[in-house]
Structure formats: C-alpha cells, structure tokens
DOKE-612891 format. One line per 4 residues: number of its first residue (from 0); their letters; for each residue x, y, z of C-alpha. Coordinates in nm, 3 decimals. Example, Ala and Ser with C-alpha at 12.3 -4.5 7.8 and 13.67 -1.06 7.14 Angstrom:
% DOKE-612891
0) as) 1.230/-0.450/0.780; 1.367/-0.106/0.714
END
This chain:
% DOKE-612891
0) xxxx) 14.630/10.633/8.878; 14.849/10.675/9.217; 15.115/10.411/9.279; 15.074/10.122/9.470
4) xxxx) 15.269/10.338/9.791; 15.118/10.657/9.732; 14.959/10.851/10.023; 14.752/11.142/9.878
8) xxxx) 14.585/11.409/10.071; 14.293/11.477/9.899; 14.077/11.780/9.834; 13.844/11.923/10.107
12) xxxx) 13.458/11.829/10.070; 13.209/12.086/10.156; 12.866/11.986/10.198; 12.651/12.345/10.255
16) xxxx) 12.312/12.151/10.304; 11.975/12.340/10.424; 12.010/12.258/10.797; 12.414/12.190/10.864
20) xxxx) 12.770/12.234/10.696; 12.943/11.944/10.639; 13.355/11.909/10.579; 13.538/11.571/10.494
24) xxxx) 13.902/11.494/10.379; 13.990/11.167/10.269; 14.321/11.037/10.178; 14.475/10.766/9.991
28) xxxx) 14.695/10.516/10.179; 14.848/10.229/9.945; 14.522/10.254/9.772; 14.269/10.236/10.025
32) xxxx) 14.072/10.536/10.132; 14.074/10.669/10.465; 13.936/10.961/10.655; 14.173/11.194/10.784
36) xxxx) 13.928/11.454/10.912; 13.545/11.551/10.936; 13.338/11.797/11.112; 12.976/11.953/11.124
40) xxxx) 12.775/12.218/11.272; 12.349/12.241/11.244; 12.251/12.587/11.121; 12.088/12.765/11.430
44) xxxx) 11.689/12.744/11.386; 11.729/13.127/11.405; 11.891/13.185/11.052; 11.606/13.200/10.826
48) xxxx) 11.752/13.451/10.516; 12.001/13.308/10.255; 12.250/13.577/10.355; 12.264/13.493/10.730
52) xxxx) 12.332/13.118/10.599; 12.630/13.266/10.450; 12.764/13.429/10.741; 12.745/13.156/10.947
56) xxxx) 12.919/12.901/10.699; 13.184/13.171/10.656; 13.258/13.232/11.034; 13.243/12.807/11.108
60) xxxx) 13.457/12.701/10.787; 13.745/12.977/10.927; 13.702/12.881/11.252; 13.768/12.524/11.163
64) xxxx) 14.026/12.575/10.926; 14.210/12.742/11.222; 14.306/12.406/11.333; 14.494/12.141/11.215
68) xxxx) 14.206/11.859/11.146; 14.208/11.924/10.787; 14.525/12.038/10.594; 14.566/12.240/10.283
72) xxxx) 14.304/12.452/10.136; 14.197/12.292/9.774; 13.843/12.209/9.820; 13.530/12.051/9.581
76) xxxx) 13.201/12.152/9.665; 12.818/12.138/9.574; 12.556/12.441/9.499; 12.330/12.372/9.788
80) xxxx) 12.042/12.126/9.688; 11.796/12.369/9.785; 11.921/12.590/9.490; 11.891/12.401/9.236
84) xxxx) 11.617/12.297/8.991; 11.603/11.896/8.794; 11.386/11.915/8.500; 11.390/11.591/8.242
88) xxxx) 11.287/11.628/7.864; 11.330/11.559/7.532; 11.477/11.666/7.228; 11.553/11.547/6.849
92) xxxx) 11.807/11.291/6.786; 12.148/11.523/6.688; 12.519/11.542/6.652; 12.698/11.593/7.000
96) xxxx) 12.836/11.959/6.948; 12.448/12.057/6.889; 12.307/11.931/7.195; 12.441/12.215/7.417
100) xxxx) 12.249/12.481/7.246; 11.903/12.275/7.185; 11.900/12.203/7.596; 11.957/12.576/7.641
104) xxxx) 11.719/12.675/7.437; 11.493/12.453/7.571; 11.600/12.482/7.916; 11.545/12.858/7.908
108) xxxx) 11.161/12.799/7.837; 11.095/12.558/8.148; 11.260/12.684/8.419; 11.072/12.907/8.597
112) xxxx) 11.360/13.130/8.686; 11.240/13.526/8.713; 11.613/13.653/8.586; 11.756/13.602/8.320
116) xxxx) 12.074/13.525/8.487; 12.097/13.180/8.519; 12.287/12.871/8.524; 12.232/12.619/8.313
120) xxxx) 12.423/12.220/8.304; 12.277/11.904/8.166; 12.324/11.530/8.167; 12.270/11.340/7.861
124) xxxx) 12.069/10.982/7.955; 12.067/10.851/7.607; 11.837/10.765/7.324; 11.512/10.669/7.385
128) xxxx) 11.192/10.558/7.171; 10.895/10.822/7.161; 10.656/10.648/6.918; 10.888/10.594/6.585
132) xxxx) 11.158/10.895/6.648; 11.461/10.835/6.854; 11.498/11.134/7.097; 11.779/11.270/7.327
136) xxxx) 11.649/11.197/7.740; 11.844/11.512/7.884; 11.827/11.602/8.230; 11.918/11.966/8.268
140) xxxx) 11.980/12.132/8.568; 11.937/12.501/8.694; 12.026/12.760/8.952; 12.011/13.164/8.909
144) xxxx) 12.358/13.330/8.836; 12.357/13.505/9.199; 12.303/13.147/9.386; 12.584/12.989/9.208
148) xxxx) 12.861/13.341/9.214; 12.727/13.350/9.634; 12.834/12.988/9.699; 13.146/13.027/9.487
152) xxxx) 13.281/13.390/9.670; 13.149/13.244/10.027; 13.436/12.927/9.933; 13.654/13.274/9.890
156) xxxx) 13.612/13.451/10.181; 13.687/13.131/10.382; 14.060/13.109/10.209; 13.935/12.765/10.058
160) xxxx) 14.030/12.725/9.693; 13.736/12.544/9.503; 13.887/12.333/9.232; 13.547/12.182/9.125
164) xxxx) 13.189/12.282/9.143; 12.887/11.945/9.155; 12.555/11.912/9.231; 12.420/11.668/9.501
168) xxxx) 12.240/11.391/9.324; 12.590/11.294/9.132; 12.775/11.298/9.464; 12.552/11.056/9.562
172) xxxx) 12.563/10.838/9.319; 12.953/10.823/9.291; 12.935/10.745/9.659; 12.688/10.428/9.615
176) xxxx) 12.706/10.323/9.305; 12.950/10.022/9.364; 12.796/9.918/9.709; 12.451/9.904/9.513
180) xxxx) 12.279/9.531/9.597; 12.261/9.358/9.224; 11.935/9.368/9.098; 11.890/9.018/9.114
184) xxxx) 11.807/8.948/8.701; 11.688/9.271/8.642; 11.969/9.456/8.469; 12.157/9.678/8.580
188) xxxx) 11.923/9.967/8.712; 11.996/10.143/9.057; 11.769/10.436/9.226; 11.878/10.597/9.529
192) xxxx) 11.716/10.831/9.739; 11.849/11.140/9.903; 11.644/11.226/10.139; 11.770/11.538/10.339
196) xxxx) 11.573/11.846/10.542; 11.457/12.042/10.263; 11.317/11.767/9.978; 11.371/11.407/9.855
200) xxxx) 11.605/11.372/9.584; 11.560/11.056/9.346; 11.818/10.995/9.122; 11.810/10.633/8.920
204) xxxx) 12.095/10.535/8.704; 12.158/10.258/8.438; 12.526/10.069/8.410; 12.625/10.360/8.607
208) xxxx) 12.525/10.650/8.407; 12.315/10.848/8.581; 11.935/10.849/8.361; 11.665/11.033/8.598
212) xxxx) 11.699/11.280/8.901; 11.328/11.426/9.057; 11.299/11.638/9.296; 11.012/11.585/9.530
216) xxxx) 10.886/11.799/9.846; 10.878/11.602/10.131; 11.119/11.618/10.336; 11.251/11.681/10.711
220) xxxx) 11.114/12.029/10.715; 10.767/11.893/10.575; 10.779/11.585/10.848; 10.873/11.819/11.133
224) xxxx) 10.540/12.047/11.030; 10.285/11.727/11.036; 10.455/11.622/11.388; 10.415/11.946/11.538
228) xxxx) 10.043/11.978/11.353; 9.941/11.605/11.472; 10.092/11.626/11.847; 9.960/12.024/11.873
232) xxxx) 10.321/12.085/11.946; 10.524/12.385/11.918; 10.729/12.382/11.572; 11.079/12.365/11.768
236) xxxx) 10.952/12.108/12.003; 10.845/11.887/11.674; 11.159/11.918/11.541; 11.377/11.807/11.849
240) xxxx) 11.112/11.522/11.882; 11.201/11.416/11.534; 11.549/11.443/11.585; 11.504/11.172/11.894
244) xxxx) 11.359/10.956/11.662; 11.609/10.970/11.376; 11.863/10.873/11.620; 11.702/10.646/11.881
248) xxxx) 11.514/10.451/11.599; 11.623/10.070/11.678; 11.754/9.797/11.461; 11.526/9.570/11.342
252) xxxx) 11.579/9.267/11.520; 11.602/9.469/11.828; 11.269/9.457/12.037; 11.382/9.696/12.291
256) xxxx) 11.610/9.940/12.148; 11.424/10.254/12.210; 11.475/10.552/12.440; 11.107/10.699/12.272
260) xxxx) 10.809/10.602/12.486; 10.603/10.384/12.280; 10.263/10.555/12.256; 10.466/10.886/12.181
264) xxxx) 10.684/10.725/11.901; 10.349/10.584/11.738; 10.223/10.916/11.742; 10.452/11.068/11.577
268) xxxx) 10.464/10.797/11.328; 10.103/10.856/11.283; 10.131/11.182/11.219; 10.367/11.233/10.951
272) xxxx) 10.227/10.936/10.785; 10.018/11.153/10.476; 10.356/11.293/10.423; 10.545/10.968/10.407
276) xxxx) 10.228/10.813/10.157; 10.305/11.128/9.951; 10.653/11.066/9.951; 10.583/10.689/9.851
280) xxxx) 10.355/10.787/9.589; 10.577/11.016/9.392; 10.892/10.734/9.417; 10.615/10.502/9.265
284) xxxx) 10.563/10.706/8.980; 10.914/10.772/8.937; 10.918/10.391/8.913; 10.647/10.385/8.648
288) xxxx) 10.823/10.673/8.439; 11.137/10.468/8.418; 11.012/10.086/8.370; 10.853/10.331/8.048
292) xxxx) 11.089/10.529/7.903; 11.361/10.295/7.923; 11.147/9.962/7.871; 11.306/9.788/8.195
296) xxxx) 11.271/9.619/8.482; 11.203/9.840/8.790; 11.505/9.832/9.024; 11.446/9.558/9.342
300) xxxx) 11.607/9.844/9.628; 11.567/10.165/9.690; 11.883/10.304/9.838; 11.825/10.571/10.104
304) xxxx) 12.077/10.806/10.240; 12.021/11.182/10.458; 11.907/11.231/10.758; 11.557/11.127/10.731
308) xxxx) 11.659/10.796/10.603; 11.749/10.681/10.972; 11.372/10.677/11.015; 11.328/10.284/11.006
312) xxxx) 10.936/10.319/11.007; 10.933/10.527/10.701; 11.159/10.314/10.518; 10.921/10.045/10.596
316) xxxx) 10.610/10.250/10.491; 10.796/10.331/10.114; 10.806/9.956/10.095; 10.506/9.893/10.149
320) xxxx) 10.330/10.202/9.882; 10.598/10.120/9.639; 10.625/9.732/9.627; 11.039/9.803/9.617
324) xxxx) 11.230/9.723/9.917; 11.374/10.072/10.064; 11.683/10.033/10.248; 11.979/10.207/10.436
328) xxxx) 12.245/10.307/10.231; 12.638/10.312/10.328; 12.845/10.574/10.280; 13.140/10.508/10.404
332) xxxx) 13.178/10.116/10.393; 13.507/10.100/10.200; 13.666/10.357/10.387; 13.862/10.323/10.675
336) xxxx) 13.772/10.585/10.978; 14.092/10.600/11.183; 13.878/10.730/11.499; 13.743/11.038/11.317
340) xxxx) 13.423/10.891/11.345; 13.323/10.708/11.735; 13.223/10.370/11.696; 12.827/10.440/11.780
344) xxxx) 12.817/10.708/11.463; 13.042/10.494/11.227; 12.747/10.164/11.310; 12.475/10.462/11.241
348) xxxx) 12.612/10.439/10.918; 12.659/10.809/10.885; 12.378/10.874/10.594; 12.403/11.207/10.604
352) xxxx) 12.774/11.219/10.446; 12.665/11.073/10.150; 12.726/11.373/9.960; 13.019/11.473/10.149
356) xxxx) 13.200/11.134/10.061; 13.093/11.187/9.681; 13.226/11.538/9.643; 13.590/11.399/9.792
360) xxxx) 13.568/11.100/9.554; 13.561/11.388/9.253; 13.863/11.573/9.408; 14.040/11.231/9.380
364) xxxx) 13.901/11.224/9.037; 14.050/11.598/8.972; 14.344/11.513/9.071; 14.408/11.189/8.887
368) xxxx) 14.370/11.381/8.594; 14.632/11.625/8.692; 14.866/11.339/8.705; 14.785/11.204/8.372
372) xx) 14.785/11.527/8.235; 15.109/11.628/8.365
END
C-alpha cells in the first residue's frame, strides 16, 4: 500500500462508450482520492461505422493530451460495452487449472461469433446446486479478435500506454461496491445497473465477488426511438428532447424543478414507457434467476448508474414492475473534486463516470502491485 504521505498520480481512465469518450485521472493525496483531471466529448450523431468512431477518439484523445490537464501517458481502459458479449453457464465441478479449457470449450459453442478469432475471459461465481451435482456458475465473456487488437492499437496511435485491459460491468462494480446501501437482513447481495446509450448492463454480486452480469437491450438508443415514434418526431429531435429530460429531471421533493413543459414531459414519459416495462421485466427475471441459483434473498436496491439513470420517472417505473427499490448511484462520493467538476454536475452525481472511476481504481490496483512486487 502507499504511505501515509504519498501523493500518486495515477493511471489515465479511458471510457470509449457508444455515444461519448470519457478520460479521468485520479490521484492519491495522504490516502484520499482526488480528481486531478476529466474531460468528455459526445460522438457526433454523424459517425455511424466502427472505423469513423476510431478516428474521432484518436483525433480528441491527442488533442487533449496536448494540454496539461492530465499528465503522463500510462492509461487502463475498457473494450467498449457494445463489443462485448455476457453469457452465464455451467459446467462440472473440477480442479482450478481445468476450468480454463472446459469454459473455452464451452464458450466456443455459444457465442455466436462468425470468426473464429475471438476473445475469450471468464469469471468464476462459485459452486452451485443443480439437482444433486455441484457445478461451476462461470460467466464468460466475449469479443472478436479484431474488436479487441482495434481498441488496443487506437490506445497506440494516441501515444497512451495501456497498462491494463477491463470490461465495463467490473468497473462498475469496483466503483460501487462499498457505497452499496446494506441489504437490510438479507445478506450480502448487491445488483447494479448500468444503464448507458446502447443496452442495460446488470451485474449482481455476492460479498463482493461479482456472480451474474446480463446484458439487456433497452437502452438510450431504444428510448430515443419510442420518443421520436410516440411524439411523430424526427429521430434527432427525440434525442435532444431526451437529453432535456435526463438533465432537467427534478429532485424529488422538488415540485417545481422543471424547465420541460408538463404535458410535453408526460408525453414523453408515455411514450417510452413499453420500453421501460421491458426493461423492468427482464431486471425481474434477473431477480428470479438469482434468488434460484444461489438460494437467497433478492437484493432490497437496485443501484443505477449511466446516463439514462438520471431519468427519475423510469427509476420510479423499475420500482414499481420489480418490487425492488431502484435508485441513483454515486460515483464519485469518496473522492474529492478540486473544481474539475462545477458544483451543479458534481450534485448531478455524475452517473455516467461510473466506469471511468472504476477503470482508475484498477490502475491504482496495478500499481500497488508494482510496489509490492518491487
């Protein structure tokens, strides 16, 4: 661990999501975390092919980097969400250094990759009953070998140097998973919800290990297509008008916090509703699938982070379908913001740099091993 004085500059985060790049750099200061520097920038609506994506990042990251907001050039990232497939199964109870090939093998026959060339990582969740065997609960995950080499060289032509490589869903959790809310005499279960432009992420994890991750496909892209379907608006006009809500949604206890005229705002609320019921459906099966596979309690909260968790009225609506109350998550509540941040986006709570914070918590991970090791 860093001394008691130490002030460590850690790695660069990179967040390459499906609608906006994300960069964060957090340091230690006498053991507290604080962030030194962060900056964004939405991917024009124009960019629709994978390689113009790249271009873009490429040309922002090096402009950025030309200044002097973030220092050195060690950076941990995350393959885009958006690349990457979550499948859960099963397989016979085994020694540890045979479990890598049995979730290959297995691995190869579900994902529904067309190449051969892919990319295969797993998470073991632990034994589990399935009628009188005991059975391995693996989540694997999976991206094709050109999705994974394309985000590593863009990290190249930018002059960053990537000393890790995660995937969302554990960002995410190492950002949360000690601000959790106890799960008042339930155990210790947690599920969190990512949900960003492209799908919902739900990741639930047990005494910190991380034991389910789904993938479901509603998300701000979906809700922007019902708006502009149920208010017979153009596609880009939907998607601004959702982007008023996200931000202009009030607090609770605030009766007339809103710059959204009413009638339009319950509109639009009534018109991405089937997507929202979908969205609460699925989480309520995810709830069902763990309460049976790992015999427990259902967690009490659903934590939501991304962008479409600012959405107060859909929060509200997944409380309703799935009996569990869904609420705000907070990224950065134990770290200090030094004006990086302006005081109306750090009380937003910042959702969407949920992953951003969790991929610089594993660069101070990296290099606390570094020091041990050395």
């Amino acid at each position: 661990m860093f001394s008691r004085s130490s002030n460590i500059l850690l790695p660069i985060a990179v967040d390459v999501g499906f609608s906006a790049v994300r960069m964060m750099q957090l340091q230690v200061v006498n053991h507290r975390l604080r962030v030194r520097a962060a900056w964004t920038m939405d991917f024009p609506l124009t960019l629709r092919r994978e390689e113009e994506r790249q271009e873009f990042v490429i040309d922002a990251i090096q402009d950025v980097l030309k200044g002097k907001r973030f220092k050195g050039r060690l950076a941990v990232t995350a393959v885009p969400n958006h690349l990457v497939q979550f499948k859960s199964f099963r397989i016979p109870k085994m020694p540890p250094e045979e479990i890598a090939s049995a979730v290959l093998f297995e691995a190869e026959e579900r994902f529904a990759f067309k190449s051969e060339d892919a990319e295969y990582r797993y998470l073991d969740s632990g034994h589990i009953r399935q009628g009188q065997e005991i059975r391995h609960e693996i989540i694997a995950m999976g991206c094709t070998g050109e999705a994974l080499r394309n985000h590593l060289e863009l990290f190249k032509k930018t002059g960053l140097v990537c000393t890790a490589t995660d995937v969302a869903p554990c960002a995410v959790v190492r950002c949360l998973e000690d601000d959790a809310p106890p799960s008042e005499d339930q155990g210790p279960a947690r599920m969190y919800a990512d949900i960003g432009t492209h799908a919902t992420r739900i990741i639930t994890t047990l005494e910190g290990r991380i034991i389910f991750i789904k993938s479901i496909a509603v998300g701000g892209l979906a809700l922007n297509e019902l708006t502009a379907k149920g208010l017979n608006l153009p596609l880009d006009e939907a998607t601004q008008l959702r982007r008023e809500i996200l931000m202009s949604t009030p607090e609770p206890e605030d009766d007339n916090a809103t710059s959204m005229e009413q009638e339009v705002l319950e509109a639009a609320n009534a018109a991405i509703r089937p997507g929202v019921e979908q969205l609460g459906k699925e989480i309520s099966l995810c709830l069902r699938y763990h309460a049976v596979t790992f015999r427990g309690v259902r967690p009490s909260h659903l934590i939501c982070v991304g962008g479409q968790s600012y959405d107060r009225q859909l929060l509200q609506t997944i409380t309703e379908i799935t009996g569990v109350q869904a609420i705000q998550g907070a990224p950065l509540e134990r770290i200090e913001n030094r004006k990086v941040f302006t005081e109306t986006q750090w009380r937003s709570g910042l959702l969407e740099w949920a992953t951003a914070v969790g991929l610089s918590l594993r660069g101070r991970l990296e290099l606390e091993a570094c020091k041990e090791a050395s």
